[in-house]
Backbone bond lengths (Angstrom), bond angles and torsions (degrees), N, CA, C in turn:
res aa  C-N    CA-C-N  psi(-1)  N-CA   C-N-CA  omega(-1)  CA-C   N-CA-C  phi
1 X - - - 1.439 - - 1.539 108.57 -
2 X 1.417 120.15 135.56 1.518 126.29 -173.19 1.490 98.32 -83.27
3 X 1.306 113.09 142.22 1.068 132.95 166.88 1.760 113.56 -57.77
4 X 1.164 154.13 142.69 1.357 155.03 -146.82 1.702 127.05 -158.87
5 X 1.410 100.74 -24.93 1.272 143.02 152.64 1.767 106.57 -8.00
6 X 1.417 146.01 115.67 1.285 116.90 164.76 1.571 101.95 -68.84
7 X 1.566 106.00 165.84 1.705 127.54 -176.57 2.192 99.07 -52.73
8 X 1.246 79.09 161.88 1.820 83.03 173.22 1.567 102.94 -82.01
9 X 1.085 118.80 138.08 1.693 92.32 172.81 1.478 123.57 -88.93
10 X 0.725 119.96 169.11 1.937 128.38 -169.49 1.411 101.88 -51.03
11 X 1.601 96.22 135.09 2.066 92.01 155.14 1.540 107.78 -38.71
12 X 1.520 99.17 131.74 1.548 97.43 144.83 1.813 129.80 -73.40
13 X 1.753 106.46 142.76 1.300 92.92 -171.17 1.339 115.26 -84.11
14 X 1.382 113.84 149.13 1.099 124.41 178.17 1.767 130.50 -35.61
15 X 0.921 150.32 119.44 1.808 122.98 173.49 1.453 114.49 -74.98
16 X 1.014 105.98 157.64 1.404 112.27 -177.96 1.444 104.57 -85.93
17 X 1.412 112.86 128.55 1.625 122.37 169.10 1.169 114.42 -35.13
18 X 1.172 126.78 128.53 1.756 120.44 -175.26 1.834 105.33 -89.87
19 X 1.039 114.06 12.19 1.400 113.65 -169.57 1.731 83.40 -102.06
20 X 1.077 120.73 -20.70 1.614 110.50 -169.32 1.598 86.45 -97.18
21 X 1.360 146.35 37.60 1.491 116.72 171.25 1.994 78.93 -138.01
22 X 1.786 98.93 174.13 1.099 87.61 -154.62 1.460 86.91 -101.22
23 X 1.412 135.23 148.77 1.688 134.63 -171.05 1.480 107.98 -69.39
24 X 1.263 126.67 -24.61 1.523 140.44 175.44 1.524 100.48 -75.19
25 X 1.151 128.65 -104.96 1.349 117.95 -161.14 1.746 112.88 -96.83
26 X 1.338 120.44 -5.56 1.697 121.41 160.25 1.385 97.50 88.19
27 X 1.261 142.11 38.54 1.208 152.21 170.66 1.527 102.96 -109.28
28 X 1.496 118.33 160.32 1.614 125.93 -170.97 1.439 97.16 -55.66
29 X 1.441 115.03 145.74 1.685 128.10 162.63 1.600 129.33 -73.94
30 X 1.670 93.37 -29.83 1.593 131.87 -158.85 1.607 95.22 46.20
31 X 0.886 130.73 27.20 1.296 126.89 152.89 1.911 124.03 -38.76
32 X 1.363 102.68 103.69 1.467 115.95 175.76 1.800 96.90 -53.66
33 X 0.820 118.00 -117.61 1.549 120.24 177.96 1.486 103.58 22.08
34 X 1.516 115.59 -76.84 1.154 104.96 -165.03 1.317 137.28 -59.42
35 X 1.844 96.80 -23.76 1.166 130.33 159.57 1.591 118.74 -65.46
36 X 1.256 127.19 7.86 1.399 132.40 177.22 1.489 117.94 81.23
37 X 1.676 106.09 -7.80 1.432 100.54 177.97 1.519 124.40 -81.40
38 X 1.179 124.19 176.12 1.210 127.98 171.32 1.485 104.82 -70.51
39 X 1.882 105.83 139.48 0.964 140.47 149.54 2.211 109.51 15.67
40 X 1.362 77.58 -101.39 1.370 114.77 -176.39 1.749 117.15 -37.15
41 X 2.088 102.72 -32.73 1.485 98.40 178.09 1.633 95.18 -93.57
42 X 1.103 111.28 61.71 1.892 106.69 174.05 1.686 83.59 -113.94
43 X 1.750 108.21 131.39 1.353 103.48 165.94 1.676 126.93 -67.79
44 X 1.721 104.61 -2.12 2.052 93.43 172.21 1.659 99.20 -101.10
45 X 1.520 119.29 29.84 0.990 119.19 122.42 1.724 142.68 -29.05
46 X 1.439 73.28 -59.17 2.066 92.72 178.76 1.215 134.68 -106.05
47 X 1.623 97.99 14.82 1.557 107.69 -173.97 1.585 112.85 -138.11
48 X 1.041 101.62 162.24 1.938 98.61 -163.78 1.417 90.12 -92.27
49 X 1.334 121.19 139.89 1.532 114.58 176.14 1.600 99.74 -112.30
50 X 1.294 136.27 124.95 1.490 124.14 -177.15 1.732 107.84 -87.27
51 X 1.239 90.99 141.80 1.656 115.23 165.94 1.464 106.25 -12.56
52 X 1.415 112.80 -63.51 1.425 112.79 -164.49 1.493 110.89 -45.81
53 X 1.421 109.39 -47.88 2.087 132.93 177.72 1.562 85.45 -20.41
54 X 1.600 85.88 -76.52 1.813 117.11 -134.06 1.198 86.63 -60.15
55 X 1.916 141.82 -46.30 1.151 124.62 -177.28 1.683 130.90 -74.81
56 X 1.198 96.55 22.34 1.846 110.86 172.57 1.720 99.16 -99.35
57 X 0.722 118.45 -28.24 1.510 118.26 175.04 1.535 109.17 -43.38
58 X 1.425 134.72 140.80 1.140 121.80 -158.54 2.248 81.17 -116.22
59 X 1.598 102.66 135.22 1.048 122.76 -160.39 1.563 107.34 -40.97
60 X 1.609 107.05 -37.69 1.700 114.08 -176.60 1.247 111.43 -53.13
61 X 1.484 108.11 -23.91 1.372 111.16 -159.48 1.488 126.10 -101.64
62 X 1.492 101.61 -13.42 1.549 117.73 -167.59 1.298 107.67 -85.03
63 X 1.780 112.81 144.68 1.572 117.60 -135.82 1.324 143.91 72.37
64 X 1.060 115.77 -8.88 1.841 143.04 -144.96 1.342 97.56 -125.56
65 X 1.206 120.36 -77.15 1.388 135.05 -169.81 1.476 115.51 -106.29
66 X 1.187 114.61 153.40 1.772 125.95 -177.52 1.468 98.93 -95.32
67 X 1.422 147.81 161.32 1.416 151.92 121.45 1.288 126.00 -35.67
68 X 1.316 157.21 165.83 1.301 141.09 169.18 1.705 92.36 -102.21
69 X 1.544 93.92 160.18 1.626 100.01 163.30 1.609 130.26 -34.60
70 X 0.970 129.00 -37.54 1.286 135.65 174.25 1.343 139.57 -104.35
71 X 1.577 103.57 11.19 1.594 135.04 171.01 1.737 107.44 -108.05
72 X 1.448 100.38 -27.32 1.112 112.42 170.07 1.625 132.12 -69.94
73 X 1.429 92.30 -43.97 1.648 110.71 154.32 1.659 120.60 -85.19
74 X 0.850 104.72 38.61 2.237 122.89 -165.00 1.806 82.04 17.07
75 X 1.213 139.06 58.66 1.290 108.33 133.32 1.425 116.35 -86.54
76 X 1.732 106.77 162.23 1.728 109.57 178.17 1.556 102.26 -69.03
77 X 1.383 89.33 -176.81 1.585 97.66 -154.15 1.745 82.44 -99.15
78 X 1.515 113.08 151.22 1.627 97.10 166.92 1.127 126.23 -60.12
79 X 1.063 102.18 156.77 2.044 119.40 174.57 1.456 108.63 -77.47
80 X 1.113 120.53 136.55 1.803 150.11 172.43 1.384 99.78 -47.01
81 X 1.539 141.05 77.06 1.676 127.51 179.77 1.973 107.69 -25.08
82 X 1.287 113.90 114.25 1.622 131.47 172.88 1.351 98.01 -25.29
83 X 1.404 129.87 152.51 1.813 111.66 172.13 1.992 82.11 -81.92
84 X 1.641 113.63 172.94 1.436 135.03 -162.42 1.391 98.93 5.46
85 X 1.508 101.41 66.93 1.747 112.35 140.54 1.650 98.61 -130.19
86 X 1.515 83.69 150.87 1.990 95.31 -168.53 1.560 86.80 -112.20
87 X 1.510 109.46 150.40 1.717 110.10 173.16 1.718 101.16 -83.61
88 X 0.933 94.72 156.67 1.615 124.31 176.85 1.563 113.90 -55.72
């Protein structure tokens, strides 16, 4: 007798922890913590993050989420390459 059954459907995928994306532009944090590590191996460990950073954090979010490296230093986030633009 044939089986008739519909298919199982696929794992659902997982979401990504929102504590690992950065609340400013939603790119990785590399946040140790979120990553399960200890504290201390987080690289804004070793770097001064200024006031201005930490106050882009949107209030829901502060405590919750890390900045990424380069939100942290308020640089912008990179730009999307134009479609038929060639880099320099």
């Amino acid at each position: 007798m044939q089986d008739t059954s519909p298919p199982a459907p696929a794992p659902a995928t997982p979401e990504p922890d929102p504590a690992a994306r950065c609340p400013v532009c939603g790119r990785a944090n590399t946040c140790a913590m979120a990553a399960g590590l200890p504290p201390q191996d987080c690289w804004c460990m070793d770097v001064r993050v200024p006031p201005q950073a930490l106050a882009r954090i949107p209030p829901g979010q502060r405590d919750r989420a890390c900045l990424c490296p380069a939100c942290a230093a308020e640089l912008p986030p990179p730009e999307a390459p134009r479609p038929g633009s060639a880099p320099i």
